[in-house]
MARFIBA-424361 format. One record per residue (C-alpha): z, y, x; residue in three letters. Coordinates in steps of 0.02 Angstrom, whole numbers, padded with zeros to 5 digits, always signed. Each point is the difference from the previous one (the first is absolute). Layout:
ZYXALA ...
END
This chain:
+00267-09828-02916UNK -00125-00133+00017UNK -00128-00018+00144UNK -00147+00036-00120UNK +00075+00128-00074UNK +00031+00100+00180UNK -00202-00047+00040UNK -00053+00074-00179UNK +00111+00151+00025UNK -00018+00028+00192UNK -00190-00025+00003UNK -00034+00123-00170UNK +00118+00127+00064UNK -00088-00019+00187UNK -00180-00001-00081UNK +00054+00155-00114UNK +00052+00103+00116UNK -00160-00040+00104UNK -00097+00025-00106UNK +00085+00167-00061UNK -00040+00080+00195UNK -00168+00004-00096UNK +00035+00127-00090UNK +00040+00130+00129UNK -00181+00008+00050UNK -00088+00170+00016UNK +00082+00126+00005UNK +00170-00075-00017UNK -00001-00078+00185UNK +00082+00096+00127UNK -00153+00057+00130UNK +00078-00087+00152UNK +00151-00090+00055UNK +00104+00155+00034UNK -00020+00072-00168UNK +00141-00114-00095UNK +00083+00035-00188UNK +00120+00088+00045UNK +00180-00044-00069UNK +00045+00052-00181UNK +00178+00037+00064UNK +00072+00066+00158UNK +00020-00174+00120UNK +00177+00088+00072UNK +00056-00041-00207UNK -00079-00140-00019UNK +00088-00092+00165UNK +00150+00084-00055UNK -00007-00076-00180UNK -00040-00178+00074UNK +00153+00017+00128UNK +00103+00045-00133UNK -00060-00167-00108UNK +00023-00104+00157UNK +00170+00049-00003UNK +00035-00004-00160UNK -00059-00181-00031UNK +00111-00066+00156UNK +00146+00095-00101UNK -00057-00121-00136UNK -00008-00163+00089UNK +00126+00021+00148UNK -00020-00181+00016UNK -00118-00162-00012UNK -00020-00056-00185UNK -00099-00117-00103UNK -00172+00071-00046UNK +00026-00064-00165UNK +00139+00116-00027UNK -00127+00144+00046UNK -00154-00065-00092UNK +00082-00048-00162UNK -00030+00123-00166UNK +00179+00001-00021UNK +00045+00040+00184UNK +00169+00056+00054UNK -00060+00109+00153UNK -00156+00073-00068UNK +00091+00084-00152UNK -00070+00138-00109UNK +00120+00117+00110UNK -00091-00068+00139UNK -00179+00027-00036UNK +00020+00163-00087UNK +00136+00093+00082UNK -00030-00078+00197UNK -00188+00039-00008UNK -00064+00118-00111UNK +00143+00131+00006UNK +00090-00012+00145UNK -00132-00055+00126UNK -00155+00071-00072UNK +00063+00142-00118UNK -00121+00097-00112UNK -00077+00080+00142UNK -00049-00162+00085UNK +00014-00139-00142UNK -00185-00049+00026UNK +00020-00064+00168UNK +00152-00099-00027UNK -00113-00174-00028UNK -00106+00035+00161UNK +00171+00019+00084UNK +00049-00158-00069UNK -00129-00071+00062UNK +00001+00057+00176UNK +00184-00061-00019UNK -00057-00160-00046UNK -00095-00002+00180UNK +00126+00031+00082UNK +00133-00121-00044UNK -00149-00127+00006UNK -00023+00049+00186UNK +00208+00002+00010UNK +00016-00195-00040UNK -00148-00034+00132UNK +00099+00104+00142UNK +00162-00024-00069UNK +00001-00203-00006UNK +00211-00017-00030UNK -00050+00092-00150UNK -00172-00025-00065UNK +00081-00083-00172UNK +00102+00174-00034UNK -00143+00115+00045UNK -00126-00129-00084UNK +00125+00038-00183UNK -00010+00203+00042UNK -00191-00016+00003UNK -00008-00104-00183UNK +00115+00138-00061UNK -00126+00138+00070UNK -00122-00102-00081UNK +00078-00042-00148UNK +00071+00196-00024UNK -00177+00067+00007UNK -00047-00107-00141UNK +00112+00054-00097UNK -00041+00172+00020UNK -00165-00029-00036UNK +00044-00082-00151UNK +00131+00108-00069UNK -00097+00161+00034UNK -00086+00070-00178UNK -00096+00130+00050UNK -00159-00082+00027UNK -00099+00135+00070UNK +00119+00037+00130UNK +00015-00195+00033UNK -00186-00024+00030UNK -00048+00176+00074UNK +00178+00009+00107UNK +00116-00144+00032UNK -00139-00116+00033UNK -00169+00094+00065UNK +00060+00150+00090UNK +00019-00007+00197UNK +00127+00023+00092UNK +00022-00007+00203UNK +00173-00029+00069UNK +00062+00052+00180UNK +00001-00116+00140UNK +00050+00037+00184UNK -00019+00180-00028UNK -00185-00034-00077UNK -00079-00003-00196UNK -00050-00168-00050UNK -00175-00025-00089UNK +00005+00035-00157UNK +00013-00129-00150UNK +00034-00015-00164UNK +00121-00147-00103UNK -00131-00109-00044UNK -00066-00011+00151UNK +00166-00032+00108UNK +00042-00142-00125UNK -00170-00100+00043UNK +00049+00020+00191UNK +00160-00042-00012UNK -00036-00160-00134UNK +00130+00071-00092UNK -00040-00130-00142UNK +00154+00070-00144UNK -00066+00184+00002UNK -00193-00078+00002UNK +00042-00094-00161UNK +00095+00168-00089UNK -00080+00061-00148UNK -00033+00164+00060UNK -00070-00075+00133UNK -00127-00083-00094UNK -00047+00141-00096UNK -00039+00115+00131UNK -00095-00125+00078UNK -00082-00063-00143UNK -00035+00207-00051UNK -00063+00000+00182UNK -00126-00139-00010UNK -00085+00071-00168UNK -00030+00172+00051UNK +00158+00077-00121UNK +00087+00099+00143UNK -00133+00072+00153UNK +00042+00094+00134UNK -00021+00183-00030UNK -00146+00085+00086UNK +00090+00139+00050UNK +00154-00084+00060UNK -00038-00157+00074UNK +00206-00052-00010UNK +00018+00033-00173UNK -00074-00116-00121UNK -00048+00043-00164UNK -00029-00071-00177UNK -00173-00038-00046UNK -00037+00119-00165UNK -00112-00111-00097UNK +00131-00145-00004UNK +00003-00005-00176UNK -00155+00045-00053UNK -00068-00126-00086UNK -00195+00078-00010UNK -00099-00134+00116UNK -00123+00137+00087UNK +00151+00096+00035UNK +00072-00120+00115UNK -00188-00035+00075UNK +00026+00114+00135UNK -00085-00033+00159UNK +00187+00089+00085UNK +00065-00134-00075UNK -00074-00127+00162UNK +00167+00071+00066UNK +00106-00125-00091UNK +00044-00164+00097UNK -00079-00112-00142UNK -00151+00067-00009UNK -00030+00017+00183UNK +00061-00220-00007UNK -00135-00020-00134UNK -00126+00074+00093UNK +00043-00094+00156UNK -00005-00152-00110UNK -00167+00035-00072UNK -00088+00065+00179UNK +00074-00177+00082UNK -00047-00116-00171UNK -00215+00099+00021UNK -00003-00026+00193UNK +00074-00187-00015UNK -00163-00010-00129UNK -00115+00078+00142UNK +00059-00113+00114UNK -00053-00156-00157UNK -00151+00068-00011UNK -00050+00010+00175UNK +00056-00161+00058UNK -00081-00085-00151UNK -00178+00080+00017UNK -00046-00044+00201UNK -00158+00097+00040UNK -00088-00138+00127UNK -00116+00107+00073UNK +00174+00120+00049UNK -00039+00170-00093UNK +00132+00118-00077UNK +00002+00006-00178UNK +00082+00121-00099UNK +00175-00114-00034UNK +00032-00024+00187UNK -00046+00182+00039UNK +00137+00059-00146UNK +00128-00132+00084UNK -00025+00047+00179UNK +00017+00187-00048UNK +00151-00015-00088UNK +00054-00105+00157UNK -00042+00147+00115UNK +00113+00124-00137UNK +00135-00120+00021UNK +00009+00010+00185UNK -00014+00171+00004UNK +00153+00031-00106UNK +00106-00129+00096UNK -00046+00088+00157UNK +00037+00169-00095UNK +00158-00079-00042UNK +00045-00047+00177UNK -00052+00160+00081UNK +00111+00083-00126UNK +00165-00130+00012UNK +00000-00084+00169UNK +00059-00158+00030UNK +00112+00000-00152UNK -00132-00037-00090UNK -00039-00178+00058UNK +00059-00121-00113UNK -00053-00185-00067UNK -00124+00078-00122UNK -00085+00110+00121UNK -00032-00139+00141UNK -00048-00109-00147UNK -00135+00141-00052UNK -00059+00015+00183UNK -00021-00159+00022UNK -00127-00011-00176UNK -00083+00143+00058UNK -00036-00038+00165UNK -00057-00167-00077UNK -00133+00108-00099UNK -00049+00115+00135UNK -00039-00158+00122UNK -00120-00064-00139UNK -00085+00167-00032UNK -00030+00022+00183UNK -00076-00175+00001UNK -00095+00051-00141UNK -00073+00133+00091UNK -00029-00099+00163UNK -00109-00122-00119UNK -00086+00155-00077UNK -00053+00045+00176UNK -00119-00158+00010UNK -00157-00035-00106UNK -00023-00105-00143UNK -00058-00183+00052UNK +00028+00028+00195UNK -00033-00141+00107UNK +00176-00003+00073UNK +00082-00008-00171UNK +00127+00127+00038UNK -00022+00091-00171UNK +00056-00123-00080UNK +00149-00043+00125UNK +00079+00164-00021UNK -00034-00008-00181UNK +00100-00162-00011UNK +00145+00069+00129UNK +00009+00129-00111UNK +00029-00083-00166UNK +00136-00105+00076UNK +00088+00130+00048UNK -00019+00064-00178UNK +00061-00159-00061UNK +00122-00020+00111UNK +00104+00164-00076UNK +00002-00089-00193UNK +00198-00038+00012UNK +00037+00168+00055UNK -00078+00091-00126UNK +00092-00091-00127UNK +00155+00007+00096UNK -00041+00195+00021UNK +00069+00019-00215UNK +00167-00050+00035UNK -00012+00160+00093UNK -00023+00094-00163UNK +00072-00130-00128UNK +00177+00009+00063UNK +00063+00125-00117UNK +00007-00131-00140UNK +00132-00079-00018UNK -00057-00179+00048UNK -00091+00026+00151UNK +00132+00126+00075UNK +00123-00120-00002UNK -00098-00150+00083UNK -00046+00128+00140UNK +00188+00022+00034UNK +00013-00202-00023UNK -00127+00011+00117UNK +00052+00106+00128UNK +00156-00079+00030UNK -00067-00176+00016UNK -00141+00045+00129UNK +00141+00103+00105UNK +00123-00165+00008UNK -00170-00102+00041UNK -00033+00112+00152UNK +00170-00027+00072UNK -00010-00177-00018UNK -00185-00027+00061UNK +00070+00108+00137UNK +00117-00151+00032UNK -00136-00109-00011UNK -00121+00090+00136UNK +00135-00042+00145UNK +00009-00190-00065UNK -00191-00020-00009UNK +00005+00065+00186UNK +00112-00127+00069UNK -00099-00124-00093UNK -00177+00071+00063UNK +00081-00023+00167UNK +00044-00183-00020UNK -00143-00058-00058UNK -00111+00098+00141UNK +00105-00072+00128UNK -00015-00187-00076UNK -00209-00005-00003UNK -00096-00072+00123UNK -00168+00065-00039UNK -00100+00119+00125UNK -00081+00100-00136UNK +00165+00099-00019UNK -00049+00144-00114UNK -00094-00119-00130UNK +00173-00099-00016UNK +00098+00170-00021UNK -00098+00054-00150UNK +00008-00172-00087UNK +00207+00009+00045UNK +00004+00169-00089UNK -00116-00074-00147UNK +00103-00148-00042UNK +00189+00102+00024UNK -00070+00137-00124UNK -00062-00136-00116UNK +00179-00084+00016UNK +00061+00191-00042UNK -00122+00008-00149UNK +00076-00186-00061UNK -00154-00102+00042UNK +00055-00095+00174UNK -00113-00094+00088UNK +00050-00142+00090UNK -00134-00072+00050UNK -00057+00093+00156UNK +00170-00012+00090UNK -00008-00186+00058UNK -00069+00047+00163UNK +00110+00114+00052UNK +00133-00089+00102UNK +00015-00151-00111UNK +00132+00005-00088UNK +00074+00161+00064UNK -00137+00112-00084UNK +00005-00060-00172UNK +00194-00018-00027UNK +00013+00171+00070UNK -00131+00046-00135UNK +00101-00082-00128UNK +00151+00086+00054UNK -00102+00164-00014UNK -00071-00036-00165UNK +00187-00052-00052UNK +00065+00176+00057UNK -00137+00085-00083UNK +00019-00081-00166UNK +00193+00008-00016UNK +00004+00178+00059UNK -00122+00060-00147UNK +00094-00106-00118UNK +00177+00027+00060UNK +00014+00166+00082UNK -00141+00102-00085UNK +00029-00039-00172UNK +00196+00021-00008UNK -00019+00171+00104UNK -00137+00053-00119UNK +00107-00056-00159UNK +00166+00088+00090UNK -00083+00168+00027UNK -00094-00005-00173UNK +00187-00046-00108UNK +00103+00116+00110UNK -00018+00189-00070UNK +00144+00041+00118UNK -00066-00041+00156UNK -00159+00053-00032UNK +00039+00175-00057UNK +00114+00018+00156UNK -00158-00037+00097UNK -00111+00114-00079UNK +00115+00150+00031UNK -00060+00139+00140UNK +00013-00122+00161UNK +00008+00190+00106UNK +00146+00082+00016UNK +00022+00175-00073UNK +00093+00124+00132UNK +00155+00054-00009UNK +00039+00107-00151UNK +00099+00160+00023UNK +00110+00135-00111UNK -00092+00170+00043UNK +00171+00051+00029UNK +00031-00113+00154UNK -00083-00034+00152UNK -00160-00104+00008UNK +00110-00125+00106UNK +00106-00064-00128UNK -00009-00187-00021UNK +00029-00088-00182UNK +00159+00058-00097UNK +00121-00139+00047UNK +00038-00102-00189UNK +00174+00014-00088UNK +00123-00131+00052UNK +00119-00026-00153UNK +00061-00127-00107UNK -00113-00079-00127UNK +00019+00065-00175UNK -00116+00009-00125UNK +00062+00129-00084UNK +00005+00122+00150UNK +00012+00183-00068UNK -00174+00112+00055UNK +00044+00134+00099UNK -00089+00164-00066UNK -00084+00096+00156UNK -00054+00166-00010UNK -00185+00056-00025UNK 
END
């Protein structure tokens, strides 16, 4: 699976189910944090079924194999006996069949978490977690009832049992975005529920806010029929709106900055733009008060930062409102100008502020994943850079003679961020310490130059050609507590893994439900 192929499924699938949250406004949303979904099954079955799974699949590959041997159409361990008989009827059984690809899912956690712990052997536990991976794809795939696919195996939730306590709730679709599990993403059942999801064709009952439901009116093809203002509910509407609310206050913003009132009044543009500025605050705060800290991400700093842009300039709007027209002291028209530079100032980010909303297409969704990853392997090595640029501030402090000590510093930190921007100049070095300061500038400019070139560029082209590594990375980085049977004491570590000779065609061993 290519690189862009992960960013265009990852990023969809991550703005989907977003964007699907949406769609449990109103009366849908639990009324605080203590009132969760509760479970669709009992979580005592539902740990049971996935301790039964994580048994069965080490029964399956008692040893380390090659992934391509588990991954192939035409596998030898993931056989037809396999994925019906080991899952559906002797783990799950008709009673609990539509939990058995959650369970294979929490499975495929925790052999992930195995091969970080377990480091003599991460490769064997790594294979166990492709199967998990690869078996719940195939269930998903196989399964022909597509009602109970959609409305069970993939968006009921289920809780499982952990140190004596219920889990939150989830559902499959949502476990497989956490987890990055990239084979059950790209399933066709998969893709239908989410794509069903995204146009409003299964909601979330009213009633029962863990069931979901299909939509009636799905094929009805009468155009007032489906112009239903309940229909705001589905995901794609609620992006088109967003879309069309960002595309009219982007024009405000055009419109204000290109008609400057000179003598500083408010005309009707700028009072329409700083409103809607004031009803976007609100809801982030809203939003805050209602999340927490979880809430802070790259998008919401970036919006911050543009409205507190915005909310400087319309309080030095009204501090230039506040003198008369034509004062002596010309402070009217000071404010007025401090004002519209601050205005002006904001342009880039209210462009920027679409990718926000344009990253469900396909295009833009992927570059933002490009994106992402490039600016986190630029941190780390600017990070790099930061303790170089110190020594060097050092050396070059220590080497002038001038008394005017602070004027010197800033034109040292000047020309070593202009060497870091590729435009050195070497000009003002030849009177530091000649000709200590301006080899030791060449040898800085040197560093500079063939650590952007050599260093940044192959660790941006490793991480962006290496799916591997980079889905490894995005797995959950916190460890999940210990599992346990609700048979056995809450102290029971990890069942110890099968030691037997390697054989591909190792019989299953049938365990009771």
């Amino acid at each position: 699976m290519t690189f862009a192929t992960r960013c265009v499924a990852v990023r969809a699938i991550d703005v989907y189910y977003a964007t699907t949250l949406q769609l449990t406004s109103g009366i849908v949303l639990p009324s605080n944090t203590h009132d969760l979904v509760p479970s669709a099954m009992d979580p005592t079955a539902v740990t049971k079924v996935a301790l039964r799974l994580k048994y069965q699949i080490e029964q399956v590959i008692p040893c380390e194999l090659e992934e391509a041997k588990v991954t192939k159409a035409n596998s030898p361990i993931i056989t037809r006996r396999v994925i019906v008989i080991a899952t559906a009827k002797s783990a799950g059984g008709k009673e609990h069949e539509a939990c058995v690809v959650y369970c294979l899912l929490v499975c495929f956690r925790w052999f992930k978490r195995q091969s970080r712990l377990e480091l003599w052997d991460a490769d064997l536990h790594a294979v166990r977690a492709t199967a998990c991976e690869v078996l719940a794809k195939q269930l998903i795939e196989l399964e022909e009832d597509q009602d109970f696919l959609l409305q069970d195996l993939l968006l009921k939730r289920y809780s499982i049992l952990i140190n004596g306590e219920e889990t939150e709730p989830a559902n499959a679709i949502e476990r497989a975005v956490d987890l990055h599990a990239l084979r059950v993403i790209g399933s066709s059942g998969y893709q239908k529920c989410i794509t069903y999801l995204w146009r409003g064709w299964l909601v979330q009952d009213d009633q029962y806010p863990s069931n979901f439901i299909a939509w009636e009116g799905k094929v009805n093809t009468n155009f007032w029929n489906h112009f239903d203002p309940d229909r705001m509910r589905a995901p794609r509407y609620q992006n088109a709106l967003q879309i069309f609310i960002s595309v009219f206050y982007l024009a405000l913003y055009t419109a204000a900055i290109n008609t400057i009132n000179s003598t500083g009044d408010l005309d009707v543009v700028e009072g329409i733009l700083y409103l809607m500025t004031a009803g976007f605050i609100f809801d982030e705060i809203g939003k805050f008060w209602k999340v927490g800290r979880f809430y802070i991400g790259f998008w919401n700093v970036f919006n911050s930062t543009l409205y507190a842009l915005l909310c400087v300039s319309f309080v030095t709007r009204l501090i230039a409102l506040g003198h008369p027209v034509g004062d002596d002291g010309g402070q009217r028209r000071k404010f007025n100008e401090l004002s519209y530079n601050f205005l002006a100032f904001s342009a880039p980010m209210f462009w920027m502020r679409l990718l926000l909303y344009l990253d469900t297409f396909r295009f833009f969704g992927a570059m933002l994943v490009v994106l992402k990853v490039m600016m986190r392997e630029s941190l780390i090595f600017f990070a790099l850079l930061i303790i170089i640029m110190v020594g060097f501030l050092q050396a070059f402090i220590g080497m002038d003679q001038v008394d005017d000590n602070a004027r010197v510093t800033s034109f040292i930190m000047q020309s070593m961020l202009n060497s870091v921007m590729q435009s050195p100049d070497f000009d003002g070095f030849d009177n530091f310490a000649p000709p200590f300061g301006i080899i030791l500038y060449y040898i800085f400019t040197f560093v500079v130059m063939v650590g952007e070139y050599s260093l940044l560029s192959p660790l941006l082209k490793f991480k962006l050609s290496a799916p591997q590594s980079s889905s490894t990375s995005s797995s959950p980085s916190t460890t999940p507590p210990t599992p346990t049977s609700p048979t056995t004491p809450s102290t029971n570590t990890w069942p110890s893994s099968p030691k037997k000779p390697c054989n591909s065609s190792a019989p299953l061993t049938k365990t009771s439900s």
